[in-house]
N, C-alpha and C positions, 0 to 999 in steps of 0.2 A: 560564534560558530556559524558557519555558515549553510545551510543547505540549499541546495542545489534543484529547487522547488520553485510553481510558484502556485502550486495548488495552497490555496489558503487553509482550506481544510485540515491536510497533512500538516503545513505548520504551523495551524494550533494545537493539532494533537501534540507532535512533537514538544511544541513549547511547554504541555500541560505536563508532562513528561515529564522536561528538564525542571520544572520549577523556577527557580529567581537563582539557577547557579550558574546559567548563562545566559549570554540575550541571544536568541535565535535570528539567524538576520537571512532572507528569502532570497530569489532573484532580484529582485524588484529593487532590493535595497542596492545592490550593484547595480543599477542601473542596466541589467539582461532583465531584456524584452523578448528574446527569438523564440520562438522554439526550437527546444532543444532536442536534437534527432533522436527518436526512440525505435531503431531500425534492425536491434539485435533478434536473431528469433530465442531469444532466452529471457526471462528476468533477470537473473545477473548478469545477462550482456544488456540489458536498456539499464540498469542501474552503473555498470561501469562507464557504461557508454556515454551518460549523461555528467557524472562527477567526472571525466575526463575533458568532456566537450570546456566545463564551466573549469577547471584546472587550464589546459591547453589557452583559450580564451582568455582570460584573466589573468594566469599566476595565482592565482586563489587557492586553499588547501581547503577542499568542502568535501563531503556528502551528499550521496545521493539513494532513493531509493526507488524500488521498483515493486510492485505487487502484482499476486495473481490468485485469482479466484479459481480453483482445478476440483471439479466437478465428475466424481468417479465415473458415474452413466454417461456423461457426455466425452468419455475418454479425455478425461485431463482438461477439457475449453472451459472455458474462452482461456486460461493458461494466459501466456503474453499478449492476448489482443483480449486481456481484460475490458480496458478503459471504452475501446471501439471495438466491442462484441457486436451490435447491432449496427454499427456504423460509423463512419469518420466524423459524428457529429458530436460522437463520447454520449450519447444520452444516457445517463442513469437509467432512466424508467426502462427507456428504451430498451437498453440490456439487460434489465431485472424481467421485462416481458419476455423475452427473447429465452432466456435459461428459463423459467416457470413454464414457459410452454413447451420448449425441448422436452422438459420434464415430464409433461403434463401423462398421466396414466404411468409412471415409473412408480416401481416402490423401494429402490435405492437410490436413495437423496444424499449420499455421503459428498461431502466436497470440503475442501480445506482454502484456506485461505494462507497464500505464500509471502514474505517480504524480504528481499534480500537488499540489502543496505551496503554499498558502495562506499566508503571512504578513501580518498587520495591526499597524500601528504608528502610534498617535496617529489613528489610525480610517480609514487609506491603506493599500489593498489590494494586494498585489507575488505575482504567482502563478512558481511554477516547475516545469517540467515534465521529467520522467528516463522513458524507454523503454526495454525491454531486448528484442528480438526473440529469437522462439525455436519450440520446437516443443513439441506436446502427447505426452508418452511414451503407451505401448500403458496401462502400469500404471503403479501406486504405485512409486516408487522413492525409498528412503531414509528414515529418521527425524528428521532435524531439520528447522527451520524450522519454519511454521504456513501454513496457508492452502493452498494449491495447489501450495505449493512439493514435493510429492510427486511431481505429473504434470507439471511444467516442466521443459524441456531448455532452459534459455537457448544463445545463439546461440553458433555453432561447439563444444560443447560436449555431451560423451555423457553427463555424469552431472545429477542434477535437482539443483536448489536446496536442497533433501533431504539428497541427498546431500554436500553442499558443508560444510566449518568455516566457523562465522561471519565470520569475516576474509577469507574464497572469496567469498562470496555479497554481500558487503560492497564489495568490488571491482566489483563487476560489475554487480548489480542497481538496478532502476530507481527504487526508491528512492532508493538512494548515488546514483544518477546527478542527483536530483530536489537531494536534500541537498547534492552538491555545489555544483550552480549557487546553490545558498541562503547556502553559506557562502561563495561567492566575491564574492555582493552584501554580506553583512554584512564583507566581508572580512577574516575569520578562516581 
């Protein structure tokens, strides 16, 4: 199966996901190196947009997906300029300081975390969507994970994504949630 990635991250999660019922295979393995334009102003338009790019390009039947971190107080942002909230440099930290201090003196921290998951097949578009609602912690909390998963409290839930074993965060997160519905369409 292929996705449409070549964040290493996502496709480990993914793969922890799938288990040994498919071999996940990246960009990298097709040998795409580009960047792949992420120019929609929507998350299901950078996830279409991408599983098209890597379809059009190839002939490839892949998946693609898009995330976004929407932050009540901050009216919905970073939204699709997750990855580069603070900059074109993608800095994690960067952006995890950036919303903490947006923040900073708010007392509604609600923000959810969006994934919409693009699959194209035979050049037929099937999107799928996973939400995780939650709240924005004061600070950094915990070492694991990537992205924002330091300052997220997903919902009913005191410790961040961070702090979570992959098999925690895999239960619960809006990707797994995203990936779920994806695998109950492939019905796997």
């Amino acid at each position: 199966m292929l996705f449409a990635s070549s964040n290493q991250n996502k496709i480990r999660e993914i793969s922890e996901m799938l288990g040994d019922r498919f071999q996940l295979l990246g960009l990298e393995d097709v040998q795409c190196y580009e960047e792949i334009p992420e120019t929609s102003g929507t998350i299901e338009g950078n996830a279409i947009q991408k599983a098209m790019y890597v379809y059009d390009k190839y002939g490839l039947d892949c998946f693609a997906e898009d995330t976004g971190l929407e932050v009540k107080a901050l009216d919905m942002r970073p939204g699709v300029y997750t990855a580069r909230y603070a900059g074109e440099a993608k800095d994690p930290e960067a952006n995890m300081a950036k919303v903490l201090a947006e923040l900073s003196g708010r007392g509604d921290r609600m923000a959810r975390f969006r994934t919409v998951i693009a699959y194209v097949k035979k050049g037929e578009v099937m999107t799928f969507e996973g939400i995780v609602e939650g709240n924005i912690a004061l600070a950094k909390q915990g070492e694991k994970g990537f992205g924002y998963d330091p300052i997220f409290l997903p919902e009913q839930n005191q410790r961040s994504f961070a702090q979570m074993e992959p098999h925690e965060k895999n239960a619960i997160s809006h990707r797994a949630r995203a990936f779920r519905k994806f695998m109950e369409f492939l019905k796997i």
